[in-house]
Wavefront OBJ file of the C-alpha trace (Angstrom):
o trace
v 229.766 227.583 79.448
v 226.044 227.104 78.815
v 224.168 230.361 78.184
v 220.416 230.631 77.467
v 220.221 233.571 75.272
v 216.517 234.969 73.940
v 217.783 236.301 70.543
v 215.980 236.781 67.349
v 215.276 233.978 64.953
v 215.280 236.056 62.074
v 218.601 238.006 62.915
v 220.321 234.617 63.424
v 219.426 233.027 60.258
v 220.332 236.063 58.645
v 224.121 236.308 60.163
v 224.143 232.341 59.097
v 222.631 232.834 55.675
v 225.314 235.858 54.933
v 228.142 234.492 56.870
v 228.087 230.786 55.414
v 227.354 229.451 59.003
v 225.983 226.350 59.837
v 224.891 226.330 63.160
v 223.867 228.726 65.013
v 226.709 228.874 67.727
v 229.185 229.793 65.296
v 227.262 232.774 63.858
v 227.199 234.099 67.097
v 230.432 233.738 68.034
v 231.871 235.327 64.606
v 229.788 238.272 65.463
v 231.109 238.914 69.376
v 234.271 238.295 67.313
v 233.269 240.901 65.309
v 232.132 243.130 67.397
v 234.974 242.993 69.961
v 237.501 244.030 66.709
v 234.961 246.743 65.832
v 235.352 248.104 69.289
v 238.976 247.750 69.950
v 239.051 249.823 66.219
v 237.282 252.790 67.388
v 239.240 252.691 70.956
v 242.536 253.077 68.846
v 240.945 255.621 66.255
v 239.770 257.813 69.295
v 243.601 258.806 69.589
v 243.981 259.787 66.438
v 245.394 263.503 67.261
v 246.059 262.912 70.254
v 249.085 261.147 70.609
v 252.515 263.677 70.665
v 255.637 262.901 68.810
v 259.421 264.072 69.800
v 259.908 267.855 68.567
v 263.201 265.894 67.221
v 262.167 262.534 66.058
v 263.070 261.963 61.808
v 261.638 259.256 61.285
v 263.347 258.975 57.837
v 266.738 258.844 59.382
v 266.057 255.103 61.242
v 265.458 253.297 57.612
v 269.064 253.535 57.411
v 269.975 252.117 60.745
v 271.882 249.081 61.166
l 1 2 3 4 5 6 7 8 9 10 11 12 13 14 15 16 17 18 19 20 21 22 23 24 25 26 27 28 29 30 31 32 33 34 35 36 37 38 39 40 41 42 43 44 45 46 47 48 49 50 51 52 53 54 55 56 57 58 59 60 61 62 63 64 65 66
C-alpha cells in the first residue's frame, strides 16, 4: 500500500544510521515493529497484580506430573 508520509529527514537517517538500515522503508517498518512490541509489553505489564491465582493451586506439585 502506497503511503505518503511527511516525516523527518533527520529522525530517519538517524533510525538507519543506528539500526544498520539501508533504505528508508525498512527503518520505518523496524520501528512500527518496534513500537507495536513496546505496546503489547506495557498492555501485559499493566496486569501485573492484577491477575488472581487458585487459593489451592501448588504450582510445585505439577513438575512431577506425568
Amino acid at each position: 500500500m502506497a503511503t505518503n508520509l511527511a516525516i523527518d529527514d533527520g529522525l530517519i537517517l538517524e533510525a538507519q544510521k543506528i539500526g544498520g538500515h539501508r533504505t528508508k522503508k525498512s527503518a520505518v517498518t523496524e520501528a512500527l515493529k518496534e513500537y507495536i512490541q513496546r505496546r503489547k509489553q506495557l498492555q501485559v505489564t499493566a496486569l501485573f497484580g492484577k491477575v488472581d491465582y487458585a487459593p489451592g493451586y501448588d504450582y510445585k506439585a505439577l513438575r512431577h506430573r506425568k
